[in-house]
N, C-alpha and C positions, 0 to 999 in steps of 0.2 A: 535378493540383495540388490538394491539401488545406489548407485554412486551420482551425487549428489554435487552442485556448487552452489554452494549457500555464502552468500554475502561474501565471496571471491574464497570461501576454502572447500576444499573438495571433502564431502562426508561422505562415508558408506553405514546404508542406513538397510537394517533387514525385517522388512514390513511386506504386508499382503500388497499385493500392487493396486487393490484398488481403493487402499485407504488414503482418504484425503489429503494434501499435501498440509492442509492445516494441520493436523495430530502428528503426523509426519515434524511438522514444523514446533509445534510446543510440547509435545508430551516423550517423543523421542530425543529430539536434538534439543529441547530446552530455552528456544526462544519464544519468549511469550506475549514478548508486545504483539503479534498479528492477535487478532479475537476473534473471538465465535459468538453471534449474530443471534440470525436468523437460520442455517444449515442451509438455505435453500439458494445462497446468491442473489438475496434480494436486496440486503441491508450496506452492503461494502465494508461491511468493521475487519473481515478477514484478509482485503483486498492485500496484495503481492505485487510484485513486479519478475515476468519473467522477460532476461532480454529487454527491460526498462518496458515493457508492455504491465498493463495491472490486468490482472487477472482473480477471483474470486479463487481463495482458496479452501475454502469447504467443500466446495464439491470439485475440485479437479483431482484426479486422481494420480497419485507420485508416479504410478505407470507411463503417466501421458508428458512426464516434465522434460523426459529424453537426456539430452545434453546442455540446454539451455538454463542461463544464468539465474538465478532466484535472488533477488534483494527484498531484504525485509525492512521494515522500519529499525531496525539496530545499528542497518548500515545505510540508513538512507543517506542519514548527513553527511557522509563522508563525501556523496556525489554533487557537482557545484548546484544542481538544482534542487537538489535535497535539501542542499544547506540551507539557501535560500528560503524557500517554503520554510521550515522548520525557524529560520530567526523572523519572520513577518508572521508567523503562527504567536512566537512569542512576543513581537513587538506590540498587536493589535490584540494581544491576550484574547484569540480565539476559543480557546478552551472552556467548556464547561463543566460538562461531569466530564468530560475526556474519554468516553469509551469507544467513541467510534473516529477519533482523530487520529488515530496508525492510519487504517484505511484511507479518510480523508487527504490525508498528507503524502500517502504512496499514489494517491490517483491525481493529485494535485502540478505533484513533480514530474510524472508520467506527461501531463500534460505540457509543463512547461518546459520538456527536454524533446518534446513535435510540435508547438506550437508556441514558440519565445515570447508573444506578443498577445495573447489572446484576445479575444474579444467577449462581450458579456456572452453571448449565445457560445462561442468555444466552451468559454467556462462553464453554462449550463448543461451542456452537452457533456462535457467532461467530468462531470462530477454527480449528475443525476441519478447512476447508481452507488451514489455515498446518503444514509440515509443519518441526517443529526438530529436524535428526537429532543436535546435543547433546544434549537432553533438557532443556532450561530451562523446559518448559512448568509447573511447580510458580511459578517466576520470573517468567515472562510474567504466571499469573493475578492474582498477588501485586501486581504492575504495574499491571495493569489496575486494581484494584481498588482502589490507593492512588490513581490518577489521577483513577478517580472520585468519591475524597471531595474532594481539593486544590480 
């Protein structure tokens, strides 16, 4: 048994400990914006935030989440750089097919809540393990960067 804070409520969740926080995350607790990719942490569509850090949750294991905060993309917008992100996601209609924009937009906010001002190379940096096989990545930056002035 794992006791859990998910998007600030405390859940006890009774899973092998070394099952992924992502299944942990949709198939148990029932939130299913994070995605499943690639399994391997290569793609970012499942990306998390623990403690406003992103973290790949396919392969982290619910063992290793301890006591630290989990924000998904359900609760991202509630935080002022969530929101952010999320309305210049909409304004510059980022989206394409949308499957890997949770990720995107939880490593986005990550960024803009340690780095308010970024720069092009921050944003490359910060974003490089978000893989968009549309290609909105010219969109994303643009995003970002409007998110940051608002």
């Amino acid at each position: 048994m794992f006791a859990l804070n998910v998007n600030g409520e405390n859940r006890n969740v009774d899973v092998p400990e070394d099952m992924p926080l992502l299944w942990v995350l949709r198939d148990v607790i029932g939130l299913t914006g994070t995605k499943f990719g690639c399994g391997i942490a290569q793609c970012g569509a499942c990306t998390v935030q623990l403690d406003g850090k992103p973290v790949r949750s396919c392969v982290l294991p619910v063992a290793s989440v301890g006591t630290r905060q989990i924000t998904t993309i359900e609760a991202i917008g509630a935080t002022p750089a969530g929101k952010k992100v999320q309305d210049a996601w909409l304004n510059l209609e980022v989206i394409q097919c949308g499957y890997c924009q949770s990720g995107q937009i939880m490593s986005a906010s990550a960024l803009l809540n340690r780095t308010p001002d970024p720069s092009d190379s921050d944003i490359d940096a910060a974003m490089s393990g978000n893989i968009c096989r549309c290609g909105t990545y010219t969109r994303i930056r643009a995003a970002i960067k409007q998110a940051a002035k608002a």
